[in-house]
N, C-alpha and C positions, 0 to 999 in steps of 0.2 A: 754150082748154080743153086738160087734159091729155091726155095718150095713156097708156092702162095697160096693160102686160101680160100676162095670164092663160095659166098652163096646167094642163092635162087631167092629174090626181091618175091617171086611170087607161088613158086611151091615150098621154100628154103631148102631144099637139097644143100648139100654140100658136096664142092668139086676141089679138090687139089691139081695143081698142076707146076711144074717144074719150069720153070722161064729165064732163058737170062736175063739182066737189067735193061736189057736197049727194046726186049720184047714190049710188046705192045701188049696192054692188060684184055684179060676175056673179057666180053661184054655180054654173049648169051648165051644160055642154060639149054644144053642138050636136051633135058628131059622135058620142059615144055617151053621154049621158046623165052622164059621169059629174061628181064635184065639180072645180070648180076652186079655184086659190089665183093669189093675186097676184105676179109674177114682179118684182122688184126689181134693177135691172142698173144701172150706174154711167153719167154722164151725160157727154155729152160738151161740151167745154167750151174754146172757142179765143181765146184772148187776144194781141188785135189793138191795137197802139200801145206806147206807151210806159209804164212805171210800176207794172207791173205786178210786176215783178224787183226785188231788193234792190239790182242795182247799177243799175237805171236812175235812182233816185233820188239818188245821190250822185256826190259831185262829183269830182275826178278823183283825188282818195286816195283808196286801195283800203281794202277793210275786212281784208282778208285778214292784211294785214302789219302788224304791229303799230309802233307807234311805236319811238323808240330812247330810250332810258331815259338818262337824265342820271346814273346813278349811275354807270355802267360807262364812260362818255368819262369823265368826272373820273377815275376810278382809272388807267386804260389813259393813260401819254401820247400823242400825236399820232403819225405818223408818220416816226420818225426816218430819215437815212438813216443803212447802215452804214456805220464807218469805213473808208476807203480804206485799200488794200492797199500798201504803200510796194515801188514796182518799183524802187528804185534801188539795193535792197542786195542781188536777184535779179538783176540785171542786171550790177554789179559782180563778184560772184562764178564768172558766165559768163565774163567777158571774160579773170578773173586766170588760167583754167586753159589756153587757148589759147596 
């Protein structure tokens, strides 16, 4: 059975009470007569194991990252290296001034 919370429209007390669903809701407050209303608060909720997460379901690609697109490696070549720097006509030219 649920638990529902009620409070005092006119002292705000707070009353819980334990009702099944077919029960008719409280309507006055013990402590001074006056009306009550139904208090509505968020439930709490713990989620134990696995599967529950978008990444627990999936496998070790992430969703985050997106694939690499075949258009852009066909455009781009591979990695070239740069041309080497020819040391022999810097190094000639040191030796002639000495």
């Amino acid at each position: 059975m649920p638990t529902y919370e009620y409070e005092c429209r006119a002292c705000h007390q707070r009353v819980e009470a334990v009702q099944k669903f077919a029960d008719a809701p409280l309507r006055v407050c013990e402590a001074c007569g006056g009306e009550l209303r139904k208090v509505f608060s968020g439930v709490g909720i713990v989620f134990k194991g696995s599967g529950f997460y978008k990444t627990d379901s999936r496998g070790s690609s992430s969703a985050s990252t997106p694939p690499a697109t075949t258009s852009e490696s066909s455009s781009t070549p591979a990695s070239t290296p740069a041309p080497a720097a020819t040391a022999t006509s810097s190094t000639s030219s040191s030796s002639s001034s000495d």
